[in-house]
C-alpha positions in Angstrom: 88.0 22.0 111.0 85.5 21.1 108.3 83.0 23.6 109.2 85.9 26.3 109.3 86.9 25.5 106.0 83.3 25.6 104.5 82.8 29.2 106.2 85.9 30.2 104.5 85.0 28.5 101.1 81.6 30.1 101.4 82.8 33.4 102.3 85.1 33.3 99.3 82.5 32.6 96.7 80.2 35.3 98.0 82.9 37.9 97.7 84.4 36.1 94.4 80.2 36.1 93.3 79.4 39.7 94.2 80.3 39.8 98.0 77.4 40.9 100.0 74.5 43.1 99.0 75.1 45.5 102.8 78.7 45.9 101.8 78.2 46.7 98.1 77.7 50.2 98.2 80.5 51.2 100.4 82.8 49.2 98.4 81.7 50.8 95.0 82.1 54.5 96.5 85.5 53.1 96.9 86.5 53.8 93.7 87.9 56.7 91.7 86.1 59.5 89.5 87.3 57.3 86.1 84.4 54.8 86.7 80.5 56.1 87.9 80.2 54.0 91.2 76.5 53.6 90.2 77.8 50.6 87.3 79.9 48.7 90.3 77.2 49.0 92.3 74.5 47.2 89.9 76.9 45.0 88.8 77.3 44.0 92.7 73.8 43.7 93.2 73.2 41.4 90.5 75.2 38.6 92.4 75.3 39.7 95.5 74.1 37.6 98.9 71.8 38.7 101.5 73.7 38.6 105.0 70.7 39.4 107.1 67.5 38.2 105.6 65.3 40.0 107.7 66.5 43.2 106.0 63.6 44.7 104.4 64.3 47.5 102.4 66.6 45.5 100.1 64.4 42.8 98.2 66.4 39.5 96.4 63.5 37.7 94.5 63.8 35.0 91.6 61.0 35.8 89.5 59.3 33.9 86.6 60.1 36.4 83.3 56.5 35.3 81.6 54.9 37.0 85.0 54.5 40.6 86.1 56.2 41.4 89.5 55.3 44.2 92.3 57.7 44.7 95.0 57.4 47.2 97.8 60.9 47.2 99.6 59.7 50.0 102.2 56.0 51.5 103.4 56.6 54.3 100.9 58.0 52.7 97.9 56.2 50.1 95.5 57.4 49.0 92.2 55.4 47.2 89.7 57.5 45.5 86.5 55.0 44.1 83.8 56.2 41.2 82.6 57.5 42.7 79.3 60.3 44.4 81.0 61.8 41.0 82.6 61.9 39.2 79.4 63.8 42.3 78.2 66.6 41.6 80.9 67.3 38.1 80.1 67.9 36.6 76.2 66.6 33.0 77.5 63.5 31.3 76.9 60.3 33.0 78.2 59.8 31.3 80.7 63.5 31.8 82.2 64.1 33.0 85.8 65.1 36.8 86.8 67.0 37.9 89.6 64.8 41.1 90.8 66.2 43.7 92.8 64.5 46.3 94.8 65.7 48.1 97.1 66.7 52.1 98.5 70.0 53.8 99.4 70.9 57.0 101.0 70.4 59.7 98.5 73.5 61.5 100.2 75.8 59.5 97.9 74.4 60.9 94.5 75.6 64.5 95.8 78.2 66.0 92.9 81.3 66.3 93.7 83.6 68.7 91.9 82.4 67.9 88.5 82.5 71.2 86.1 80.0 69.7 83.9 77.0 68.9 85.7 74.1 69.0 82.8 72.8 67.3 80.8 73.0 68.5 77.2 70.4 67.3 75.5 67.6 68.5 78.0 66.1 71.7 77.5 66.2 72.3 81.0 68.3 71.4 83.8 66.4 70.3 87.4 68.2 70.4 90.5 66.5 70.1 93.9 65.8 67.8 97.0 65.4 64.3 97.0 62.2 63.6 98.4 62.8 61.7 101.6 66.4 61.4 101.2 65.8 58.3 99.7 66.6 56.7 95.8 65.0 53.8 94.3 66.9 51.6 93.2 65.1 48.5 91.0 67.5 46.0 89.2 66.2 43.2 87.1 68.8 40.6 85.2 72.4 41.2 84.0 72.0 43.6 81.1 70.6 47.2 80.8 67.0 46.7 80.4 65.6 50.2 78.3 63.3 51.9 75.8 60.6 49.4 77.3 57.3 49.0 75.5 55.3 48.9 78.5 57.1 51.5 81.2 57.2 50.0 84.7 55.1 51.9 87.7 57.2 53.4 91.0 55.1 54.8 93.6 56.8 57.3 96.2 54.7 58.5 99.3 54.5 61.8 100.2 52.8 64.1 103.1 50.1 65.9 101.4 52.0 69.1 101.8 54.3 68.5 98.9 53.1 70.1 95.4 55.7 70.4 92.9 57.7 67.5 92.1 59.4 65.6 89.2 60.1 62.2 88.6 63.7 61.4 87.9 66.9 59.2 87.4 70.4 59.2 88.0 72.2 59.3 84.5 75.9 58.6 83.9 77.0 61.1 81.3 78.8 59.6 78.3 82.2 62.0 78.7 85.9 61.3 79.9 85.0 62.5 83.0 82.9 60.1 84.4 80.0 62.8 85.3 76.2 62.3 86.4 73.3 64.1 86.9 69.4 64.1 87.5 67.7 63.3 84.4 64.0 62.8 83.4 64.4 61.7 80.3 61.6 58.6 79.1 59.7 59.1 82.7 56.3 61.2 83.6 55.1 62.0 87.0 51.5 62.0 88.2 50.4 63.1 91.8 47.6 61.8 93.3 47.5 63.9 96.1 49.2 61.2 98.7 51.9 59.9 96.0 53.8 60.3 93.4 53.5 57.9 90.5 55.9 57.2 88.5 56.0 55.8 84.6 59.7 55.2 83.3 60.9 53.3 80.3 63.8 51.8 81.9 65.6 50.4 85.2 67.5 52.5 87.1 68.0 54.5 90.0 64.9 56.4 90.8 63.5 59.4 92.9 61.2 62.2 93.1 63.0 65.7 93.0 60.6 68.2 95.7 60.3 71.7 94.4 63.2 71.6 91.9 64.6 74.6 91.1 64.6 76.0 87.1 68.1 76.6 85.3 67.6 78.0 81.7 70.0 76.5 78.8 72.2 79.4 76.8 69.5 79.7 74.1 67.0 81.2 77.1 70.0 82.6 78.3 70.5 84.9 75.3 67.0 85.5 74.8 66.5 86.7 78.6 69.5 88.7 77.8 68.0 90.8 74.7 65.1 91.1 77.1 66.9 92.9 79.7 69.0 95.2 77.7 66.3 96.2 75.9 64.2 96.5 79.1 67.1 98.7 80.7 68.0 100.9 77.8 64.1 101.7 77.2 64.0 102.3 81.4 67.2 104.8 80.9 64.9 107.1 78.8 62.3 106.7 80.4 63.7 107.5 83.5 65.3 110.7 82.4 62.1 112.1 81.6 60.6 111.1 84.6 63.2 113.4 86.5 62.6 116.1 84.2 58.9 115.8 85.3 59.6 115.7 89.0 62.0 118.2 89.1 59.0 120.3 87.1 56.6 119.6 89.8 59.0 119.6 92.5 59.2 123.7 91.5 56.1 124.4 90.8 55.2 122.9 94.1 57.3 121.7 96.5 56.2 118.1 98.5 58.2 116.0 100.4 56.7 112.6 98.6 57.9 114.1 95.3 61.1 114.7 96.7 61.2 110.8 97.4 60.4 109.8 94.3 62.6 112.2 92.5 65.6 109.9 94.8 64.1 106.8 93.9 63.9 107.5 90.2 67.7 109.0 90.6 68.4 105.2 92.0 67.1 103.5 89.5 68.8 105.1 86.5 72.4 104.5 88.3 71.2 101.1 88.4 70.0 100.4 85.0 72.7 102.3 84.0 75.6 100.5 85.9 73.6 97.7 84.9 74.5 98.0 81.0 77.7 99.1 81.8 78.8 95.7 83.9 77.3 93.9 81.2 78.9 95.1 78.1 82.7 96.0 79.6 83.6 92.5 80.1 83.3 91.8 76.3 86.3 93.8 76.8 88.1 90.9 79.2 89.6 87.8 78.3 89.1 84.9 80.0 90.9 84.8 83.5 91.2 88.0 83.3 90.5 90.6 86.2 90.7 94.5 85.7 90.0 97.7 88.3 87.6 98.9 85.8 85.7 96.0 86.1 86.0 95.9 89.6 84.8 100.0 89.9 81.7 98.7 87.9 80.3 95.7 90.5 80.9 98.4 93.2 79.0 100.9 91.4 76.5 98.4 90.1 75.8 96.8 93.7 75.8 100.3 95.1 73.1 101.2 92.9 70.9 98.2 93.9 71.5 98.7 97.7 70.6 102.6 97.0 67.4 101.5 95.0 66.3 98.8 97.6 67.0 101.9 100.6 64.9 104.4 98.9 62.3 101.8 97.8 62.2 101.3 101.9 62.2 105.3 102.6 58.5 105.3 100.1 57.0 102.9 102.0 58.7 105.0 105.4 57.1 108.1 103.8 53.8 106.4 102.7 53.5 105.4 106.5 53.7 109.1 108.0 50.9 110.1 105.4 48.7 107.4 106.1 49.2 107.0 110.1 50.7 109.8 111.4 48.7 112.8 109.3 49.2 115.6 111.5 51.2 117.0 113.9 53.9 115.7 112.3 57.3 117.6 112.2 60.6 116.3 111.1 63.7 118.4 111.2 65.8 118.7 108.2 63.4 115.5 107.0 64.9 115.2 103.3 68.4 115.6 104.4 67.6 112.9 106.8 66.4 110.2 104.4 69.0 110.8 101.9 71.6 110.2 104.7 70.1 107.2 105.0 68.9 106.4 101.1 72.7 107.2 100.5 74.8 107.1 102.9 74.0 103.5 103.7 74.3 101.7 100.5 77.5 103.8 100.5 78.7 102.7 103.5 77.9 98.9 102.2 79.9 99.1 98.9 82.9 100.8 100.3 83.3 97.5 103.3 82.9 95.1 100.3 85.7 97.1 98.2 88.0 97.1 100.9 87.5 93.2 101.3 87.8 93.1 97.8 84.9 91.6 96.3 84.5 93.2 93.4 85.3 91.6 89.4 84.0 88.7 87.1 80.7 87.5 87.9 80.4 84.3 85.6 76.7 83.1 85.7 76.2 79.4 85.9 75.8 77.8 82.4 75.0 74.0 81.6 77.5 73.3 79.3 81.3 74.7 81.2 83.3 74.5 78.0 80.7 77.6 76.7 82.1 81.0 77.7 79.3 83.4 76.4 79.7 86.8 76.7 75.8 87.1 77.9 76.8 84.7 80.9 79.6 87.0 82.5 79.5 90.7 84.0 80.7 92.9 86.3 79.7 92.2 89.9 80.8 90.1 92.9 84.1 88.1 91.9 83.1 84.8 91.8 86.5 83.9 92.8 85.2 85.8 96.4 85.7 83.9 99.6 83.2 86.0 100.7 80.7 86.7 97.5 77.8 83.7 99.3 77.4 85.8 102.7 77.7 89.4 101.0 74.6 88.2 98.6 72.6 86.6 100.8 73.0 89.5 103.0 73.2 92.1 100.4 71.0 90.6 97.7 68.4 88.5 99.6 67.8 89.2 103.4 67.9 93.4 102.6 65.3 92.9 100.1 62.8 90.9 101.6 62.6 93.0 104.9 62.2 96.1 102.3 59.3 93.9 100.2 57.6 92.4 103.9 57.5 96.0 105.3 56.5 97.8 102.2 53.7 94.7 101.6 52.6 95.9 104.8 52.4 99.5 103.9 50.1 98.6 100.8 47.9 96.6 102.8 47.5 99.6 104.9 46.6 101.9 102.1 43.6 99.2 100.6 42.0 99.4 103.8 42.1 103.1 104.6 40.7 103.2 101.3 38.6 100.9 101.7 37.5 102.7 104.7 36.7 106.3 102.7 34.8 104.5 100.7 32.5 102.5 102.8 31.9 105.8 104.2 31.3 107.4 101.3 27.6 106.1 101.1 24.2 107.7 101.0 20.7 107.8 100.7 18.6 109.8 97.8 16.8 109.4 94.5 17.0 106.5 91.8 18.7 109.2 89.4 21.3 110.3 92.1 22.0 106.2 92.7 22.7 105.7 89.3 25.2 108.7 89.1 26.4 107.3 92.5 27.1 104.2 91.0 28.8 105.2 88.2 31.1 107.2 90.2 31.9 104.7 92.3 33.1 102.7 89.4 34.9 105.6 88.4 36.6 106.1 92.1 37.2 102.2 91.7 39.1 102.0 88.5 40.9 104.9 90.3 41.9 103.3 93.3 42.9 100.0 91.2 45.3 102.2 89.7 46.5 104.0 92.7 47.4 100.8 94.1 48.4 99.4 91.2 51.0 102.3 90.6 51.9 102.0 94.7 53.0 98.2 94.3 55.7 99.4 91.7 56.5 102.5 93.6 57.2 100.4 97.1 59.2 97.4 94.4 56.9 94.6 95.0 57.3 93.3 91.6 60.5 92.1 93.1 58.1 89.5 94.8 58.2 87.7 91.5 61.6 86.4 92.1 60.5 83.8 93.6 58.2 82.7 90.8 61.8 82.2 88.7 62.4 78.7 90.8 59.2 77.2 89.8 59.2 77.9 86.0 60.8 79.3 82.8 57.5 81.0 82.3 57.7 83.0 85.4 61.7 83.9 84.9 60.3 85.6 81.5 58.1 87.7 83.5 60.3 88.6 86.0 62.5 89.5 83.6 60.2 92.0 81.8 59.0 93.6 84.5 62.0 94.7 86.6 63.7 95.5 83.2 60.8 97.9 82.8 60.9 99.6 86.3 61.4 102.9 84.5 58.2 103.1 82.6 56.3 102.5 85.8 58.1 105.4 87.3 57.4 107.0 84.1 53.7 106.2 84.1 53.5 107.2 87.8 55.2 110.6 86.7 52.5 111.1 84.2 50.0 110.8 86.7 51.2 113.1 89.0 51.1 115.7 86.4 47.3 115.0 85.6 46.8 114.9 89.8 48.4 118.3 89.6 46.1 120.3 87.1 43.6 118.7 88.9 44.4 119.8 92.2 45.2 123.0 90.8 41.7 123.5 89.3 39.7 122.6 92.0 41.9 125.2 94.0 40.4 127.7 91.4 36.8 126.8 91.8 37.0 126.5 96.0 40.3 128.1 97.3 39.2 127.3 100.5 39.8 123.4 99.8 43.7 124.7 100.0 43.3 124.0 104.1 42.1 120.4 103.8 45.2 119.2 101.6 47.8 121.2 103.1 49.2 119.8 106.2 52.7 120.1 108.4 54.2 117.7 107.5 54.1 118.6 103.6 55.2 122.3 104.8 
């Protein structure tokens, strides 16, 4: 009877204390969105008792405040706490007593939930990402907030050696009415050894190291990519007019199936620039909530144009192929109308399925502060509101594009080393005057062939492989941005060039007509 009624008074002043520490997360998750969990939870901790003592990952110590401390909780996590830091948690003597603790949780529970503001305002730039090793940090010294420490405490976080980009962070409760959070690394620098990551933070809190996080630009860089773009595109509209001036010029003066292809492409890519401006300046014209056919008629036209610009893109690199691999005896029937059934008719095909499902309307681009509705974050494109708009883009918008980017990578690979091959072969023997002129024309023919494939990579859209640069840096959304927003002066440049290739052609024709053989081939006729 006496030992019952000691378990039951010890049992009620653990729970009345802080309960205990293996229970204390799942009771804080208990409660609602008007409190962040993360306060009941290091208010728990801080009086909590160990049931198990031989669980390691969550350390308990009682530490002397006038000493430093270093606690590893696992094999991949170490913490070291000068001894600055735990006077700062306890207004005692010096010489007073901490409660240290150490320990790691489940990063799954700092997942937000339904929380329209998820960003941190005054940070320059948001990081979201993957917690490295699923796992958070959690180090816990005294009773009160311990921050803006003079001498920042040290947390070390393993890592396979494969792992490059990463940045220290904590969990910070935003100060709102609507009890939000979010990644922060505000008062904390990151170093990488090669094996870990170090980290040096000014505060206690709840700690981990975001792995490849990806870049999301405030609305200042917002508005400034903006500019960028319409700019980019209304410079590529003109431009690209006069490139199909030029190709229609050379496509009468002599017909070729490759200008034909780029006279398509170039077509493509002034419906999207085009479309483009058009998506982004009509919904200025909408209020908020509010959904119009013209706006839907615009994200049809303006992912129609894309899938027609990626298609065609594919059909150069198609086209490249037969004059590179298959020279001769080469005969396609009714070859043009064949690629532009497919250059067309499939992006047609694609837009027409997606505006019977309905896709179409207000695109609203993610923004870091929800209560700003810019006009620069909204266009005309797939509806947000879409059940569907995550599987059409990844389709659409991702998967399309890379098979067009891997294949046509493939076909400028190709070209290099056939050129690479006319050149090797291109060598000779003869007199120190005739080496010197060789020279020098080689490092003409070079310069020449730089170009060539040069003008090639934005002719097959390669400089769509710069996407992916946008999820490392602001520096490389900027030039992504630029370039693709100046797609029409490359088509322009490589318009120009095929002028100058043409008087050239035409007056070594002059000198030797019977050169006239070598170029001409079937498959051009």
């Amino acid at each position: 009877m006496w030992i019952s009624l000691l378990l039951v008074t010890q049992w009620f002043s653990t729970t009345q204390a802080g309960g205990w520490c293996e229970n204390a997360i799942d009771n804080c998750q208990k409660y609602g969105d008007d409190e962040p969990w993360t306060r009941c939870y290091e208010d728990s901790i801080g009086s909590c008792t160990l049931r198990s003592r031989v669980k390691t990952d969550f350390v308990v110590l009682l530490v002397n405040s006038s000493q430093e401390a270093e606690v590893s909780p696992t094999g991949d996590h170490r913490v070291y706490i000068p001894s600055s830091a735990l006077k700062r948690s306890t207004r005692a003597r010096s010489t007073a007593m901490v409660r240290l603790v150490v320990t790691v949780i489940n990063s799954t529970y700092f997942e937000r939930k339904g929380h329209a503001s998820q960003f941190i305002p005054d940070q320059p730039v948001s990081l979201n990402g993957i917690v490295m090793g699923g796992w958070v940090l959690v180090v816990k010294a005294g009773h009160s907030p311990v921050q803006n420490l003079p001498e920042p405490i040290k947390l070390t976080f393993k890592h396979n050696k494969q792992v490059e980009n990463g940045q220290c962070v904590f969990w910070k409760d935003l100060e709102d009415d609507k009890g939000t959070a979010d990644w922060s690394k505000d008062g904390c620098e990151t170093w990488n050894n090669g094996a870990e990551f170090i980290c040096s933070c000014n505060h206690l809190s709840f700690f981990a190291v975001l792995v490849n996080p990806e870049i999301s630009v405030d609305e200042s860089e917002a508005m400034n990519l903006s500019y960028i773009t319409y700019s980019g595109s209304a410079l590529s509209i003109f431009l690209l007019i006069i490139s199909l001036i030029i190709y229609i010029y050379l496509q009468r003066r002599r017909p070729e199936k490759a200008i034909s292809v780029h006279l398509q492409l170039t077509g493509a890519l002034l419906c999207l620039h085009l479309s483009f401006l058009l998506c982004s300046f009509w919904v200025w014209q909408l209020k908020d909530n509010e959904e119009d056919w013209v706006c839907q008629g615009l994200g049809l036209l303006l992912h129609w144009s894309l899938q027609a610009t990626f298609s065609w893109t594919a059909l150069e690199g198609f086209h490249l192929y037969l004059l590179l691999v298959r020279v001769f005896n080469i005969y396609v029937r009714r070859y043009l109308l064949k690629l532009s059934l497919v250059g067309w008719g499939l992006p047609t095909m694609i837009a027409v399925v997606c505006g019977i499902l309905g896709v179409y309307g207000k695109y609203s681009l993610p923004s870091k502060d929800a209560n700003v509705t810019s006009s620069t974050m909204q266009m005309c494109w797939i509806s947000s509101q879409s059940q569907q708009r995550l599987l059409i883009s990844y389709i659409t918008t991702v998967a399309f594009p890379c098979l067009v980017i891997l294949c046509n990578s493939c076909m400028l690979g190709l070209v290099v080393f056939k050129l690479w091959q006319v050149r090797a072969g291109s060598g000779g023997t003869g007199s120190s005057n005739s080496w010197k002129k060789m020279n020098k024309e080689k490092g003409i023919k070079l310069w020449k062939d730089c170009a060539t494939v040069l003008g090639l990579s934005c002719m097959l859209g390669l400089p769509w492989v710069l996407l992916s640069t946008t999820y490392i840096s602001i520096l490389g959304i900027y030039i992504f941005t630029i370039l693709n927003s100046l797609q029409g002066l490359f088509m322009f440049l490589w318009s120009v060039a095929l002028i100058y290739k043409s008087r050239s052609d035409n007056n070594s024709l002059t000198r030797d007509p019977s050169s006239q053989k070598v170029m001409t081939t079937s498959f051009n006729n």
